[in-house]
N, C-alpha and C positions, 0 to 999 in steps of 0.2 A: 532301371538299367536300360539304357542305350545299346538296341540289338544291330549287328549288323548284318543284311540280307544276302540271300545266296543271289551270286553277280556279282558283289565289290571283287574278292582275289579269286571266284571260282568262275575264272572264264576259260573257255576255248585257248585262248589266248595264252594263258598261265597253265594248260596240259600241255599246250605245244612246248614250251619251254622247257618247263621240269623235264619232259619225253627225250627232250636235248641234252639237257645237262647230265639228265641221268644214263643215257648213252654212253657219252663222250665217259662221264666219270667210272663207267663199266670199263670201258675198251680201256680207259690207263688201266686201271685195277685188278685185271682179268687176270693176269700171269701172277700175280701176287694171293689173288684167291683161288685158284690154281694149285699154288704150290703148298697151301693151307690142308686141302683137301685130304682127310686121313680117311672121313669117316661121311657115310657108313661104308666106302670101299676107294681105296685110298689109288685110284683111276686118274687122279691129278683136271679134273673138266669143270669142276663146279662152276668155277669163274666164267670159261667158254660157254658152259649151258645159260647160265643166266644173262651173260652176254647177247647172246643167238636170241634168246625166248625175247629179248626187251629189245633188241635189233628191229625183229618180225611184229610186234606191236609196235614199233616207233613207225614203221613204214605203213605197215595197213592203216594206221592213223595217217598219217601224212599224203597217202593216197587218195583217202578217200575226202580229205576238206579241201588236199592242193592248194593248202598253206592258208585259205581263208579265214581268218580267226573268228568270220559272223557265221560261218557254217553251223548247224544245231549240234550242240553240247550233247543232248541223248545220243544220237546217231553216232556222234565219231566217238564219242568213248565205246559205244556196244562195239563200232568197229575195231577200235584200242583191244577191248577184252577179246574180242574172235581172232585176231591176228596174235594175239598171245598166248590163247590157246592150241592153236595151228602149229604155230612155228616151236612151241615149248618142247624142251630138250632137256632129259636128262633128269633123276629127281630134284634136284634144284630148281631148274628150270621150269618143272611140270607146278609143283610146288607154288614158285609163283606165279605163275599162269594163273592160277586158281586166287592168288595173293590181289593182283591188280585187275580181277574180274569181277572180286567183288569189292575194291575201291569205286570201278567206275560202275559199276550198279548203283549202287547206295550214291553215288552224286548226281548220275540220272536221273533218278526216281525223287529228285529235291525239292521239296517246297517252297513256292515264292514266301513263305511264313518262316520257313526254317533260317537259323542263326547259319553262317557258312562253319563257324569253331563247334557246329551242332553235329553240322552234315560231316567234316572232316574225321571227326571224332569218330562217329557212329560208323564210317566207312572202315578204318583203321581196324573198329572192334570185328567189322563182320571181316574184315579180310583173315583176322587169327582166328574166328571160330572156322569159317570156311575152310584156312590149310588142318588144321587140327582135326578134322572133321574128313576130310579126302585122305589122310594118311592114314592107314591099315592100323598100324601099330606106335604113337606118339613117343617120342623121345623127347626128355630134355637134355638140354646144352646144346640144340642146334637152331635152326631157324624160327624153328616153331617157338620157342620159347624167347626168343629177343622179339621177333613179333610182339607175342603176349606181352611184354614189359611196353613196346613201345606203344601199342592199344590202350593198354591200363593207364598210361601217364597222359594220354592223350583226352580221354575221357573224366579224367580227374583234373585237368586242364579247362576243356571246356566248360567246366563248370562254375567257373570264378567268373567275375565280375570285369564285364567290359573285354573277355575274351575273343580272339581272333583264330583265325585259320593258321595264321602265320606262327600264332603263338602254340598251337595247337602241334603242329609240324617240329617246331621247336623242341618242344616238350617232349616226342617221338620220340626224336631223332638222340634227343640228352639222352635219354632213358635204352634207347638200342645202344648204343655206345658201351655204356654201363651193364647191360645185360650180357652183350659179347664180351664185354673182362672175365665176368663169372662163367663162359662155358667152359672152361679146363676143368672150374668147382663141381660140375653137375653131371660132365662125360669124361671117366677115366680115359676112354684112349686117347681123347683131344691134351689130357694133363701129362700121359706116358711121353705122347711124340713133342710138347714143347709149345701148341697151338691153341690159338682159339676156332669155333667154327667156320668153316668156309663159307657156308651160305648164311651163316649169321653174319659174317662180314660183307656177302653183297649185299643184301639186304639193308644193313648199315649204311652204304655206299649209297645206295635209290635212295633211302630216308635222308641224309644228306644233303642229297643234291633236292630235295624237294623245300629242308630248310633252305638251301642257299637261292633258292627261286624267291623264295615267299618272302624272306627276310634281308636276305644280298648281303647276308653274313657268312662267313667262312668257318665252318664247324671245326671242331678240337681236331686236329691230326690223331689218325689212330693210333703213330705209335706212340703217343703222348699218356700220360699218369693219370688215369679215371680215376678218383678218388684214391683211392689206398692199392689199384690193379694195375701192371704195366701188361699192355699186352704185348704174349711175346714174339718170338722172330721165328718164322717159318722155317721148317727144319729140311732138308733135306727127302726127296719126294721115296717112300717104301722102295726096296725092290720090285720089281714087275711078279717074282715069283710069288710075293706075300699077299698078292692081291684078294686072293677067293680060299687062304689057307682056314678059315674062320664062320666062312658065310657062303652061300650060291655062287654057282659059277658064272651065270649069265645076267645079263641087262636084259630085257623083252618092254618093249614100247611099241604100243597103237594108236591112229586116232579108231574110236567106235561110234560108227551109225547105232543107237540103240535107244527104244525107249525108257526111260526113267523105272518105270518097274523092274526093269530086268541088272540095273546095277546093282540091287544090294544083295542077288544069289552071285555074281559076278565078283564082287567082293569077297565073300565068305570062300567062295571057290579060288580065288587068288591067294587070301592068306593062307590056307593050307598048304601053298603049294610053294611059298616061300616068304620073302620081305621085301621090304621098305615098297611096300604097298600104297600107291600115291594113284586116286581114280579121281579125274576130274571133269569139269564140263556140266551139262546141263541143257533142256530142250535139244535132246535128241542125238547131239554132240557129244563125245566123249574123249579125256585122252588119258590112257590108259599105263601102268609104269610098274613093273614088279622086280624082282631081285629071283632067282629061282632055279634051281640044276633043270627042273622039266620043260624047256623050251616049249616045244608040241603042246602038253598039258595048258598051257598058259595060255597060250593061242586058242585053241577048242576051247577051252572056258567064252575067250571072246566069238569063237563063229555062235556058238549056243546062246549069247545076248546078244547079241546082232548083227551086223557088217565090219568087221577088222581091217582097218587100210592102212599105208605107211608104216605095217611091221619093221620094225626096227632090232636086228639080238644082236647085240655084243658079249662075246666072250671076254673076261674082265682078263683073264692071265694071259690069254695071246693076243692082246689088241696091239699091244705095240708091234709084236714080230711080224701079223698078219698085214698091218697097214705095210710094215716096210716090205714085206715079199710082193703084194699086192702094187706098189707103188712103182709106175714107170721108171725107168730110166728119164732123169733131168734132162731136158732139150738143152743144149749148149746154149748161153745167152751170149751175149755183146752187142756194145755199144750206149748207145743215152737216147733215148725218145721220150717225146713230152705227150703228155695224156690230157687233152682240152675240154671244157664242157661248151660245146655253143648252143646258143639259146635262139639260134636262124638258119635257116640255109645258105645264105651269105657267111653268116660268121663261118659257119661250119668249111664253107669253102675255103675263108681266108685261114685258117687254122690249118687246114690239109694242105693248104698251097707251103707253107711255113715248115713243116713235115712233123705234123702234128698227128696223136690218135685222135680221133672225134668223138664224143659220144653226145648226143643227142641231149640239150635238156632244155631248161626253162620253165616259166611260172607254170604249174600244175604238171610238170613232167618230167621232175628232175629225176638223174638218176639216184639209181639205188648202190647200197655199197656194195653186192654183189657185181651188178655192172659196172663199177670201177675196178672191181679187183680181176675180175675177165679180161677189161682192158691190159691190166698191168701185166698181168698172167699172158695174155698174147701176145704183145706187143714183141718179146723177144728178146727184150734187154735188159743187161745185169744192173744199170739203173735208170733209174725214170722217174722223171719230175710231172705230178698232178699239179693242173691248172683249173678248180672248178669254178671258179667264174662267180660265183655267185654265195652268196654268205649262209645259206642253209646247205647249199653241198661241200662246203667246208669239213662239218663235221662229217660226213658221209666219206668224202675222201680220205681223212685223217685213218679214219675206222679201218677200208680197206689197203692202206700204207701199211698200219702195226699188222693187220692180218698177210699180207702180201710180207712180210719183213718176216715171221714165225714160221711161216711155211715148209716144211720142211722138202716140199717141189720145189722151193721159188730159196736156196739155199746159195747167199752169197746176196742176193738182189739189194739193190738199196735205193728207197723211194722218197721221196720229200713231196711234201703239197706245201707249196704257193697260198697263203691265206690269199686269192684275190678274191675282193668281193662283187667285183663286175666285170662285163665281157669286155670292156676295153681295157679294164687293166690287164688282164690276162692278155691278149695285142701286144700291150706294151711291153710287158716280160716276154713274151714270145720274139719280141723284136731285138733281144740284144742276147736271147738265146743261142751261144757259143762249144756246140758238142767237140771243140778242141780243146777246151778249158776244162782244169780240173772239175769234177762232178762239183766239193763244197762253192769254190770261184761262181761256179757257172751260177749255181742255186742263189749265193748272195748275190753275186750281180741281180738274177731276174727279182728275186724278192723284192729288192733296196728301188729299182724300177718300177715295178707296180704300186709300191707306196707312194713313192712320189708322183704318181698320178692320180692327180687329183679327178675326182668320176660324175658325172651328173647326167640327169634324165629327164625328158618329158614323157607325161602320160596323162592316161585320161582318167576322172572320177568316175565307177560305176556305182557309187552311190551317197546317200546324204552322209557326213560324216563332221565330225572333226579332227582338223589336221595341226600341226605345229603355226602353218602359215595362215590360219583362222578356218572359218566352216566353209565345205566344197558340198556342190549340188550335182547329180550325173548329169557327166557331158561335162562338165569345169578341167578345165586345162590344170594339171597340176605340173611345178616345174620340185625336183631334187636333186639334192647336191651330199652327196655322200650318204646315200641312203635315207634324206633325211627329207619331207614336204618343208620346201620352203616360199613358196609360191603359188600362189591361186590366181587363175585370169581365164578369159575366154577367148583369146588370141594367141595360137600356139604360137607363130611366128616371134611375138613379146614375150611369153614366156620363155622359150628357149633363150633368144636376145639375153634374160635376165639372168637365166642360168648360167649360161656363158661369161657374162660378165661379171657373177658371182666369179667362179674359177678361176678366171683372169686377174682378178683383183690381186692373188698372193703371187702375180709374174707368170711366164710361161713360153716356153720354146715352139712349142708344137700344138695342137687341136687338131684332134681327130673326132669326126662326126659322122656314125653309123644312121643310114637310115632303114626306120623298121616297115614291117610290110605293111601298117597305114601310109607312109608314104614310097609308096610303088613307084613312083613317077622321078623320086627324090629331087621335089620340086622345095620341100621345106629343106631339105637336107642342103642342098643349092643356096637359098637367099640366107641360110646360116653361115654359109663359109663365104658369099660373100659381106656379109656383115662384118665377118671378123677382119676379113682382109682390107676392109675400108676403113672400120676404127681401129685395128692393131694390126699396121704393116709390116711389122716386123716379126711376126708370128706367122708361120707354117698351117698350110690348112691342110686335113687330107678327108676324104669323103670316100665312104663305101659303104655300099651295099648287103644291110646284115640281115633283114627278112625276121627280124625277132618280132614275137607278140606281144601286145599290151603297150610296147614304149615306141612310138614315133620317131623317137630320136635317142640315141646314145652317146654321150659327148664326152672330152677326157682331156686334161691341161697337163702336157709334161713340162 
C-alpha cells in the first residue's frame, strides 16, 4: 500500500484555508443556528458563540504567521488552539474550543512516518473524547454526539486502502450530516420544538467547509433528504419567559489561572452546583462554563482553584430586557461614507483625500473584523460601503457587514463590501464614487469599476520557491497580474515593462501606477509612465505615491 506523508494536504497553507472558509461558512449560518437553538437553554446564541470562538482563532492564527503559509505548522496551530480557547463563548462555543484544540494538537505532534488520512483520523477521534470528556454531564442529540459519528467514520475511513485526508474529511462530514438528522431521535425537546441540534449544526458547517477545502466539492445542502431524514425548519425562537422555567437561572464563564490538579475538585464542585458543566483548557489555562442559580458559589469554587478572569454571568430570562434598558440611545445616522483599507501612507492619504474612513492595513497587518465593524459603527452613516483592498480582508469585511446589518445599535444601517482585491482597485471604485446616487446605483456603479480594472504588481522574492512563472531565488524581481507570479527577472524596470504590457494587452483607458516605499524617490514609478506614454499614446498615465510594503509598484488598466 502506497502511504501518503504528512505535508501533501496537511500544510499551513490548507489551515489557513479551511480557517476561511469555515469563518465565512459560520457568519452566513450563524442566524440560522441561532434560531435552531432550543437546548440546553433556548437563549437563541449558539450560532453567535461559535461564530465568535472560530472568529478569535481564525485571527490569533492569522496574526501570528501574517498570512505566510512556510510559517511552522506546530507554532500557528498551538496559536489557532489558544486563540480559541481565549476568545470561546458560550457552551458551544467553550465546547469547541476544546473541539479544535485538540485537532491541532494531534496535527502538531505528526510524524514525518505518519500517513496524513492517519494523523486526520486520530485528530477527529481525540477532538470527541476531549469535548465528551470537558462536559460535566454528556448528552446525546447534541454536538457531542455528531462529533462521535463524525470521528467513528473517519477512523473507519482511514483504514482502507490508498486512503487520503481528503477522503478522511469526506467521510466526517457524510457522517455529521447524518448524525444531525437523528438528533430530534435522541433529544425529545429538540423532537417537541421541530429541530435538529444547534451546535450539531455548526459543527456540521466547520466539517463541511473542511470537505469543501480538501476536496473543492460542495457537500449535500442541509435542508436536503439524508437518507430516509428531512431535516426540519427552525421553529419560531421560545418566549424569553420560558427560558430558565426548567433549568438554572444563570450562565457563569471564566478564563482560570490554575494548575491541572486543582480542576478535577473544581469539577465535582461545579456539578453540584448546577449544569451543562463544560471545563476546558490545559497547562495552566482554563476556561471555564456552568449553568447554575448560585452565581457567588460558582465563582469561589474558581478563586479556591486559582485565578478567575473574564467573569462573565448572564441572566438567561432578562438578558433580552437588560440589554435593551442598558443600550444607549441610537446616535442619529445619515448620509454614505466609504470605509477603505490602505496598505501606505500615500494610499491612506489618497483614500482620505477622496473622503474616505482609513483603516490601516497590509501584508501582516490587516485588519481585523472588529476593526472594521468600529469603523462602520463610527463613521455615522446609515449606509456605508467597505472597500478592503485586498483579498483576505474580503472575508473579514463581509463578517463585520452581516454583524454591523444585526445590530440592534446600528438598526436601519445598510452596508455593502466592494470584493476589491487590490489597492488600486479600490482607487478606482473610489473614483466614480457618487454619494448623490442611489445607495444600490452608487454600490453597482463602484463594483462594475473595480472589476474592470484589471491589477498587477511588482515584488520582491524573499525566498527559494516555486512560482506559476518557473523557480525565484531571494532578491528575484517577481512581476503579477491579478494575484497571480507571472514573471521572474532581475530587472524591475523589465519586469514592470512586462506587467504593464501584460494589462494592456486586453485594451485600456487609463494606468495608474502607485509607487511603494522601495521606491521613495518614485524614480521606477517615473520611467513606467513614461514607458507607457511612449508605447501607448493614447493611454492616460497617472502616478502617485502609496508608501505600501513589499510591492515597489502597484499598477491597474481601466
Amino acid at each position: 500500500m502506497q502511504q501518503v506523508p504528512v505535508g501533501g494536504e496537511l500544510s499551513l497553507g490548507v489551515v489557513l484555508r479551511f480557517v476561511d472558509v469555515a469563518f465565512d461558512a459560520l457568519a452566513g449560518a450563524r442566524e440560522e443556528i441561532d434560531a435552531l437553538n432550543v437546548y440546553p437553554v433556548p437563549d437563541g446564541d449558539t450560532g453567535t458563540n461559535m461564530y465568535l470562538t472560530m472568529s478569535a482563532a481564525r485571527d490569533a492564527l492569522r496574526e501570528a504567521c501574517a498570512g505566510d503559509e512556510d510559517a511552522p505548522l506546530g507554532e500557528s496551530l498551538a496559536t489557532f488552539a489558544r486563540g480559541a480557547l481565549l476568545g470561546a463563548r458560550g457552551n458551544s462555543g467553550v465546547i469547541l474550543s476544546e473541539m479544535l484544540g485538540a485537532i491541532a494538537r494531534r496535527i502538531g505532534r505528526a510524524g514525518a512516518d505518519e500517513t496524513n488520512a492517519t494523523v486526520m483520523a486520530e485528530a477527529l477521534q481525540a477532538a470527541s473524547d476531549a469535548a465528551y470528556a470537558a462536559v460535566g454531564t454528556p448528552v446525546e442529540g447534541t454536538m457531542l454526539s455528531v462529533m462521535r459519528a463524525a470521528a467513528a467514520s473517519a477512523v473507519e475511513c482511514s483504514g482502507r486502502s490508498r486512503a487520503r485526508a481528503r477522503d478522511v474529511f469526506a467521510a466526517a462530514a457524510g457522517a455529521a450530516r447524518e448524525a444531525l438528522a437523528r438528533t430530534p431521535e435522541q433529544l425529545r425537546l429538540l423532537a417537541d420544538a421541530g429541530v435538529v441540534d444547534a451546535g450539531g449544526r455548526g459543527l456540521s458547517v466547520i466539517l463541511d467547509a473542511a470537505e469543501t477545502v480538501l476536496t473543492g466539492r460542495r457537500p449535500v445542502p442541509v435542508t436536503a433528504p439524508i437518507g430516509t431524514h428531512l431535516i426540519p425548519v427552525p421553529v419560531a425562537p421560545l418566549p424569553q419567559g420560558d427560558l430558565t422555567a426548567d433549568g438554572p437561572a444563570y450562565e457563569v464563564m471564566y478564563l482560570l489561572d490554575a494548575e491541572d490538579a486543582q480542576i478535577a475538585p473544581l469539577r465535582a464542585t461545579l456539578a453540584g452546583l448546577g449544569d451543562s458543566l463544560v471545563v476546558v483548557g490545559g497547562e495552566g489555562l482554563w476556561n471555564v462554563h456552568v449553568h447554575t442559580d448560585d452565581v457567588g458559589a460558582a465563582i469561589e469554587a474558581g478563586i479556591e482553584a486559582g485565578r478567575p478572569r473574564r467573569v462573565r454571568v448572564t441572566h438567561f430570562a432578562e438578558q433580552v430586557e437588560r440589554q435593551a434598558a442598558e443600550r444607549p440611545a441610537p446616535r442619529a445616522r445619515s448620509g454614505r461614507r466609504i470605509v477603505a483599507v490602505a496598505a501606505g501612507p500615500g494610499l491612506g492619504r489618497l483614500f482620505e483625500e477622496a473622503g474616505a474612513v482609513v483603516l490601516p492595513g497590509g501584508p501582516g497587518r490587516r485588519p481585523s473584523t472588529g476593526e472594521v465593524l468600529a469603523a462602520v459603527r463610527d463613521c455615522g452613516a446609515c449606509e456605508v460601503v467597505v472597500l478592503p483592498n485586498d483579498a483576505d480582508s474580503v472575508r473579514v469585511a463581509r463578517a463585520a457587514a452581516s454583524t454591523a446589518e444585526n445590530d440592534p445599535d446600528l438598526e436601519g444601517i445598510r452596508v455593502s463590501v466592494i470584493a476589491t482585491q487590490a489597492q488600486v482597485q479600490g482607487l478606482a471604485a473610489l473614483a466614480v464614487h457618487e454619494p448623490g446616487r442611489a445607495f444600490d446605483h452608487d454600490v453597482l456603479e463602484m463594483t462594475a469599476t473595480a472589476r474592470h480594472a484589471r491589477h498587477g504588481a511588482i515584488t520582491l522574492a524573499a525566498r527559494q520557491a516555486m512560482t506559476m512563472a518557473g523557480p525565484c531565488e531571494p532578491g528575484d524581481v517577481l512581476g503579477v497580474v491579478a494575484g497571480d507570479f507571472v514573471v521572474v527577472g532581475e530587472d524591475r524596470f523589465a519586469v514592470a515593462t512586462d506587467v504593464l504590457e501584460r494589462l494592456l494587452g486586453g485594451g485600456g483607458d487609463l494606468v495608474t501606477i502607485v509607487a511603494g516605499a522601495e521606491d521613495s524617490d518614485g524614480e521606477l514609478a517615473a520611467r513606467c509612465a513614461a514607458y507607457v506614454e511612449a508605447h501607448h499614446p493614447a493611454v492616460d498615465v497617472v502616478v502617485y505615491d502609496g508608501g505600501q510594503e513589499r510591492y515597489p509598484l502597484l499598477v491597474s488598466v481601466e
